[in-house]
C-alpha positions in Angstrom: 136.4 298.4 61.5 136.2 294.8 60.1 134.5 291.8 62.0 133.5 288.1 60.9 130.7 287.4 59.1 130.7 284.0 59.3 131.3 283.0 62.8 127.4 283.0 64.6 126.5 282.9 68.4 124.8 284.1 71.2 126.3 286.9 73.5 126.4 286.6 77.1 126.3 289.5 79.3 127.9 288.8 82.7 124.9 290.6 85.1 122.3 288.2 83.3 124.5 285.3 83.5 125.2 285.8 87.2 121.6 285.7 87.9 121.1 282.7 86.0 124.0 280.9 87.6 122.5 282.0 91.2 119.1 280.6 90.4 120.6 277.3 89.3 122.7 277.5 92.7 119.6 278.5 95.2 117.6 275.6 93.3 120.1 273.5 93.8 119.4 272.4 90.4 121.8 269.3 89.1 123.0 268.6 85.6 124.6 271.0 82.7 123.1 274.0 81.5 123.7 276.2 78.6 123.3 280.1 80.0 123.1 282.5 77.4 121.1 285.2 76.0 118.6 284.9 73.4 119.8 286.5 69.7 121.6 284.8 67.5 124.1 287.1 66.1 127.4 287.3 63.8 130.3 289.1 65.2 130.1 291.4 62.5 125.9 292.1 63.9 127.1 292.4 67.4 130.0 295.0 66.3 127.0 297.1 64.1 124.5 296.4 67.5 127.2 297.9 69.5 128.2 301.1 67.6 124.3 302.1 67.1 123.8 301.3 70.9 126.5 303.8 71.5 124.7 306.5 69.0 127.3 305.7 66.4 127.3 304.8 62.6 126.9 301.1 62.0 127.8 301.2 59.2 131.1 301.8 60.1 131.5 298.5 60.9 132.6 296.2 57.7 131.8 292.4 57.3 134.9 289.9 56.4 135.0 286.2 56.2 137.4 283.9 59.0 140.0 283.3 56.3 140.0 287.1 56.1 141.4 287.9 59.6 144.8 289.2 59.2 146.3 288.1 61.5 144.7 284.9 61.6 143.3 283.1 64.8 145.8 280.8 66.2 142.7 278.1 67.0 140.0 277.3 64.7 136.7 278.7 65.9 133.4 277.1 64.9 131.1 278.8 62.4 127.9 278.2 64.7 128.5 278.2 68.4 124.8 278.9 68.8 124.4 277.2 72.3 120.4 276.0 73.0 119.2 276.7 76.2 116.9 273.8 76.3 117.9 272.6 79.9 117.0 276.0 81.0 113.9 275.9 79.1 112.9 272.1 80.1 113.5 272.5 83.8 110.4 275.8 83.5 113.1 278.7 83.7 112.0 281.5 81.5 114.1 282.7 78.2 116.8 285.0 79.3 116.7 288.5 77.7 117.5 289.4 74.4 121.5 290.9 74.4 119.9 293.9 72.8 118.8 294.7 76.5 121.4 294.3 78.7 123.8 295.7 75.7 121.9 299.0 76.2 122.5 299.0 79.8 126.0 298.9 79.4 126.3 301.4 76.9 123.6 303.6 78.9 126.1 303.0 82.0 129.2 304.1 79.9 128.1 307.1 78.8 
């Protein structure tokens, strides 16, 4: 399997999300917030996370650059869409989890 290399962010797992998103909503707290999880990762890391989550050979997974997708996205995707939650962070809300954690849970629940 062959994911990109070059394209870095941070996963977002819906359970921690939707607890952030109700804690903004019971504090009625105004303005935008950036949600994620903490860990910056490539696509290619968050394949390798995932198989050796799921007891499985990372190194299975094999690291390509954008211009090596065949086919190739149809919209250009940023090479850093590393989101800072400093809203979050400002406003006294603590740093979410690491995706490592809630990636486990999944792949515990999966299983």
């Amino acid at each position: 399997m062959r994911f990109v290399d070059d394209q870095r962010g941070h996963p977002t797992f819906a359970s921690d999300l939707a607890q952030m998103l109700l804690k903004l909503g019971v504090e009625r707290v105004p303005g935008v917030f950036h949600t994620t999880n903490q860990g910056a990762v490539s696509w290619y890391d968050f394949a390798r996370e995932v198989f050796g989550a799921g007891g499985h050979d990372p190194d299975r997974v094999q690291p390509i650059s954008t211009t090596e997708l065949d086919p190739p996205r149809p919209a250009k995707r940023p090479a850093n869409s590393v989101l800072d939650n400093m809203a979050w962070r400002l406003h006294g809300f603590a740093e979410s989890r690491d995706f490592r954690e809630p990636l486990a849970e999944v792949v515990a629940e999966l299983v």
